[in-house]
C-alpha positions in Angstrom: -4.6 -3.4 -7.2 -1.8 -1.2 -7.0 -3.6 1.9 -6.9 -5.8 0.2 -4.3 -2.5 -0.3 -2.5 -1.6 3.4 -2.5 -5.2 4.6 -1.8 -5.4 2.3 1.4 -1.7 3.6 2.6 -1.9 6.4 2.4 -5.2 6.8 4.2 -3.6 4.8 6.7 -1.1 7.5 7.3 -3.2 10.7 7.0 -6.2 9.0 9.3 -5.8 11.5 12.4 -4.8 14.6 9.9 -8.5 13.5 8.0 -10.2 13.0 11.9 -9.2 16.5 12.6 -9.4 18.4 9.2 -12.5 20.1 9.7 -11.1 22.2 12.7 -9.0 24.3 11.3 -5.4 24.6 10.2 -4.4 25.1 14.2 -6.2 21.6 15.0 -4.1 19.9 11.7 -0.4 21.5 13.2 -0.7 19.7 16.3 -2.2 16.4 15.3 0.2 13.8 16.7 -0.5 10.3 15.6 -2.7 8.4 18.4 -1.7 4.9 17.2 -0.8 3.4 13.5 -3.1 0.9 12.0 -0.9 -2.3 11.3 -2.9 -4.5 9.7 -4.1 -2.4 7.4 -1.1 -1.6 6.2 0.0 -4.4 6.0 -2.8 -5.5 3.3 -1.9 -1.9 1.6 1.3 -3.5 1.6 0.7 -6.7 0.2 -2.0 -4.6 -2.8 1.4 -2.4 -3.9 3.2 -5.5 -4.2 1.1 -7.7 -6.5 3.0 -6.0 -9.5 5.9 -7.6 -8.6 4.6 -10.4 -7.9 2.9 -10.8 -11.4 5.8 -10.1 -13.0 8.2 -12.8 -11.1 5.3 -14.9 -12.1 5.5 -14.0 -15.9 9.7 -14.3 -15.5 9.3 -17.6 -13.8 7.0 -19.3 -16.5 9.3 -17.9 -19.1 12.1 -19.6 -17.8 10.1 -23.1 -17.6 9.3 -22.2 -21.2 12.4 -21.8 -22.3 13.9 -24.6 -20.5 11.2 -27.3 -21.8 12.5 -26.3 -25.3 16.0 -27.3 -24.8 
């Protein structure tokens, strides 16, 4: 999921520079961003972060573990 994560970001951020690539390197210096793709992103976002949230997860239920035992 993470690498998914990564993939979808950073397609996100290179979509104009991909758009234009196949006109040369003049084309790719003056690319300027026409607008950045939020939602997307924002689920690129949320892919990078399931890591952490698997491992609070494994923490957590460690700690209800340990607790029960007492």
């Amino acid at each position: 999921m993470n690498l998914a994560g990564t993939g979808l970001a950073l397609y996100v951020f290179m979509a104009d520079t991909i758009r234009v690539a196949n006109q040369g390197v003049e084309a790719l210096r003056n690319v300027l961003p026409a607008r950045f793709n939020w939602p997307m992103f924002s689920i690129a976002l949320l892919l990078m972060a399931v890591p952490v949230f698997q491992a609070f997860q494994q923490i957590s239920n460690r700690t209800k573990t340990s607790l029960s035992e007492l």
